[in-house]
C-alpha positions, 0 to 999 in steps of 0.5 A: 772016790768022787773025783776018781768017778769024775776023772773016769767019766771024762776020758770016756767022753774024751775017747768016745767024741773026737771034739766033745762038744759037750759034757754031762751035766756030772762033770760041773758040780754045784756047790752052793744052794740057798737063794737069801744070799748071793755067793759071788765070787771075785775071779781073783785068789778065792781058793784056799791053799789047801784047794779045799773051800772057796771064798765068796761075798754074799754081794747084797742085791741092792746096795752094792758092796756098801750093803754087803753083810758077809764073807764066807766059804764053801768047802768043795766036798761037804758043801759046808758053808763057814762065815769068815767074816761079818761086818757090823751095822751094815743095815739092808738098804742103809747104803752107807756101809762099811760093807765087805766084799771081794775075798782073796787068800793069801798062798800058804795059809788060811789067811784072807784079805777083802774089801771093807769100808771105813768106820763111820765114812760113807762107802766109796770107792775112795773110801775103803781097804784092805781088810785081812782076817784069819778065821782059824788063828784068831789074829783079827785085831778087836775088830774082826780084822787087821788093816793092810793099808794105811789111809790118811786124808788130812795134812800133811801126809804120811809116807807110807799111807795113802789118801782114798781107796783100795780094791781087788786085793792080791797078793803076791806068791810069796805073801809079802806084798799086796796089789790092788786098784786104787781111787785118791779121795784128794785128787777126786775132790780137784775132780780127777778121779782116776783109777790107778795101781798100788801096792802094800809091803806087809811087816812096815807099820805105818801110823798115821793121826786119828781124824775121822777117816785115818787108819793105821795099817800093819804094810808100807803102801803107795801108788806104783803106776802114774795117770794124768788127766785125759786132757793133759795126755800127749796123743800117741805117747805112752801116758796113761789116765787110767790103770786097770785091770791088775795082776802080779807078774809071777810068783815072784815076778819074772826073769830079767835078761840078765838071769835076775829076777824082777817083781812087776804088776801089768795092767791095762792102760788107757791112753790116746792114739797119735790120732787122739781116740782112746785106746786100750793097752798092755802096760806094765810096772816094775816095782823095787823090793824096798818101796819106802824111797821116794821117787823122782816125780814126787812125794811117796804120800802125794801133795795137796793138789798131786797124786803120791808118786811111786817109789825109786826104782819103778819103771813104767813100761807098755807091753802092746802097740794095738790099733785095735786095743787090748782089755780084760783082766790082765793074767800072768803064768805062775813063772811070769813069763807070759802075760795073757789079756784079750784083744780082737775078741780072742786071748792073746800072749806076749813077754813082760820083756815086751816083743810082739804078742801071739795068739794063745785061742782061735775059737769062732765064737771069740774067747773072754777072762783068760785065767791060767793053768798053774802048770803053765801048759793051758789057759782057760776061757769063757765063750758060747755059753762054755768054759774052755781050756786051750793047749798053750804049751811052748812049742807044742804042734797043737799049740792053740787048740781049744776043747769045751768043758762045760755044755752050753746047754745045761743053763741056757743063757748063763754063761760061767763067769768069775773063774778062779782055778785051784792052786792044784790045777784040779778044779776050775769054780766059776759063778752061774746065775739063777732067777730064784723065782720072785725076779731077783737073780741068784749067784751060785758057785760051780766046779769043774775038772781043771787040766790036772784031771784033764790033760792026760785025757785029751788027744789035742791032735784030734781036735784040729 
């Protein structure tokens, strides 16, 4: 009954307004409250399939990750709260960790995967992974969790494990692999830690010894996308000294010319132009089904003094050739054709198979963090204080045309931030930020109608 009042009011708005500037402060709803904690979500998977809770970290004010206590989950009607995971002897202010954070679900159950540090290692960002717990079915493993990514630091090295740290975990539509950002623990000890891009084959064991910092993992995991050194780039080439910024391409990636289809992960590069100035760019990966080869540039698992290369099969590729440069965190459309990121302060959209960009929002005051409809027909964005939904329809007349969700005036000065849409397309949950009164600021989970609820009551063709 709620969301049938919520959807009615919305119309009304719509009907009444030809551009509505603003909606009452019914339409967003909070869903967290208490201010011991924050609820920070990750702008990443944190709906469960279901469409019913969402998961946060409870992000420590100080400290960081390595102090975080918690993961929990909120549901969207009841506001109850449910602790999914705990870390152990994380003591406030230890600053030593293991801590946990960043929580994503995976596709068809309630099964989730986060950041967690390393017993008895120091938290860094080279020094944790993936940790996937099942709150409901119990297959935690005696700890709580199950390790995806195996890490071995001592040589020699193990295919299949890599050497430092894991982080933003995704995994893919169909649940079989997981993405992530990655640090090496080798290479940054040679002074060249570099971000970089990996992922993980769940169901292929890896074992690796027992030193101190070494884990098992329950996947296969390597590096998919290669950096160098800033001072050994070429200007003008398409080397790259950082990877970023990650998101798979489709569900199950996206179809190649030839009809087949090929899974991928983009991502932001940082490279150099011909005149030797950093820049920005969209890049993206094709990754082989059996990553477990090993590659003509090297060694799955790296050596002593070179990072792990990816595996046979994987194609690097760059998407954008900007003077301006591209950012932001990279989305994709559930049926990998389009590749959303941010460029000129307005989103953008170009083709995995490259070919020129094109515009997606012209909004005046710019547009930041794009995040997609499942439908595959809007965007969603951040500016002037609001939430946004922009028509990106292929060959819609009102393609580009942008209408607010949220009013900008409700919560001056906090603008809705790590957006995450339900698998539904019903729901938009974003994070505000509250001063609780002592000087200490707050995170707290909103939710709004998604395009679901939505589209069917905006005349697009009004809002030129």
């Amino acid at each position: 009954m709620r969301r049938f009042t919520l959807t009615c009011f919305v119309a009304l708005f719509f009907v009444t307004l030809v551009v509505p500037a603003a909606f009452s402060d019914y339409v967003e709803r909070q869903l967290t409250f208490g201010t011991d904690v924050n609820h920070s979500l990750d702008n990443n998977l944190n709906w469960s399939p279901d469409c019913q809770w969402i998961a946060y970290d409870t992000r420590a004010f100080e400290g960081g990750i390595n102090n975080t206590l918690t993961l929990e989950k909120v549901n969207i009607n009841t506001r109850d709260i449910i602790v999914i995971y705990k870390a152990p002897n994380a003591l406030p202010l230890d600053k030593f960790g293991p801590g946990t954070a960043a929580v994503s679900f995976f596709p068809f159950e309630d099964k989730v995967i986060a950041i967690r540090g390393i017993n008895g290692v120091q938290y860094a960002g080279t020094a944790r992974f993936g940790a996937m717990i099942s709150p409901t079915d119990g297959s935690v493993g005696p700890e709580g969790y199950i390790i995806a990514d195996a890490r071995d630091v001592t040589p020699p090295f193990t295919p299949g494990a890599l050497r430092g740290g894991t982080h933003r975990h995704e995994p893919t539509g169909d649940g079989k692999f997981v993405g992530f950002t990655y640090n090496d623990q080798v290479m940054a000890g040679l002074s060249k830690d570099l971000r970089t891009i990996g992922m993980t084959k769940l169901g292929i064991p890896v074992k690796v010894d027992t030193a101190l910092g070494n884990q098992n993992g329950v996947g296969f995991t390597v590096l998919i996308v290669k950096v160098k050194p800033k001072d050994e780039i070429t200007p003008g080439s398409d080397d790259i000294y950082q990877g970023s910024e990650d998101s798979w391409v489709g569900e199950r990636g996206y179809k190649k010319a030839d009809g087949t289809w090929q899974r991928a992960r983009a991502f932001i590069g940082k490279t150099l132009s011909s005149a030797g100035t950093e820049l920005t760019e969209v890049f993206i990966a094709d990754v082989p089904e059996d990553i477990t080869v090993a590659g003509p540039d090297g060694p799955l698992q790296g050596t002593e003094t070179t990072f792990p290369m990816p595996p046979a099969g994987t194609v690097q590729r760059r998407l954008t050739h900007s003077t301006t440069g591209c950012g932001g965190i990279i989305r994709c459309s559930l049926d990998g054709s389009r590749i959303a990121f941010t460029r000129d302060n307005q989103i953008w959209l170009v083709s995995p198979l490259g070919g020129e960009p094109t515009q997606a929002t012209s909004i005046p005051t710019g547009a930041a963090r794009p995040w997609w409809d499942p439908s595959g027909n809007y965007l969603y964005c951040v500016s002037d204080n609001s939430l946004w939904m922009t028509n990106v329809k292929v060959g819609d007349p009102n393609f580009g045309q942008s209408v607010r969700l949220t009013d900008p005036n409700l919560y001056p000065n906090n603008a809705p931030d790590a957006t995450c849409v339900s698998p539904d397309g019903n729901w938009v949950a974003f994070n505000r930020q509250f001063d609780r009164g002592d000087g200490v600021k707050v995170k707290q989970i909103f939710i709004t109608p998604g395009a679901r609820q939505l589209s069917e009551v905006v005349d697009w063709s009004q809002l030129k």
